[in-house]
N, C-alpha and C positions, 0 to 999 in steps of 0.2 A: 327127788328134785334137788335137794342138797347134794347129794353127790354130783348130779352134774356140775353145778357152780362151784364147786368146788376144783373138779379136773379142769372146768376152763379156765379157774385163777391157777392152777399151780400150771397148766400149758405155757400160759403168758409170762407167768414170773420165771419159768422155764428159759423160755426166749429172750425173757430182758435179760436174765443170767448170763445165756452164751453170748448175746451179742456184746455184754462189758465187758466178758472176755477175749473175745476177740479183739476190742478196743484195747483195750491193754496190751496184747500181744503184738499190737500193729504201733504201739505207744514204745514197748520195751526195745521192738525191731528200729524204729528208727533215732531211738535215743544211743543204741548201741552201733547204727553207720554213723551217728556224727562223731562217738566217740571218738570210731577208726579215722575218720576224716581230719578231728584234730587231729590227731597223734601224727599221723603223715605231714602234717601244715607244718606243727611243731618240732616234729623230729630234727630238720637241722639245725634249727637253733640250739635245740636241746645237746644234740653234738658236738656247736662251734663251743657253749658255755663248758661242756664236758672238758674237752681239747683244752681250752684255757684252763681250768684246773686242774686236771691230771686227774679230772675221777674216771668211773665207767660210767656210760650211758644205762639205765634201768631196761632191762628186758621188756617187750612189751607180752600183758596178757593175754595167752591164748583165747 
């Protein structure tokens, strides 16, 4: 009888496991399109401010 209660609590904490992981993964996915979306936003700026001081503009990360 213990072991059943058992396998149905480790099923469950199974599935709450993958499911925060997914959450995170759908969390890290869209923290990283806004990144891209600032960097686009920003990019000209970042270019006209570049151009006025004679620096290079930073690469962006792949």
């Amino acid at each position: 009888m213990a072991a059943v209660a058992a396998a149905i609590i480790a099923g469950r904490t199974s599935k709450s496991v993958r499911q925060s992981e997914l959450n995170a993964q759908r969390v890290r996915d869209l923290a990283e399109r806004l990144h891209e979306k600032k960097y686009e936003v920003h990019k000209p700026r970042v270019n006209m401010l570049s151009n006025l001081s004679g620096g290079d503009v930073p690469a962006q990360k792949p």
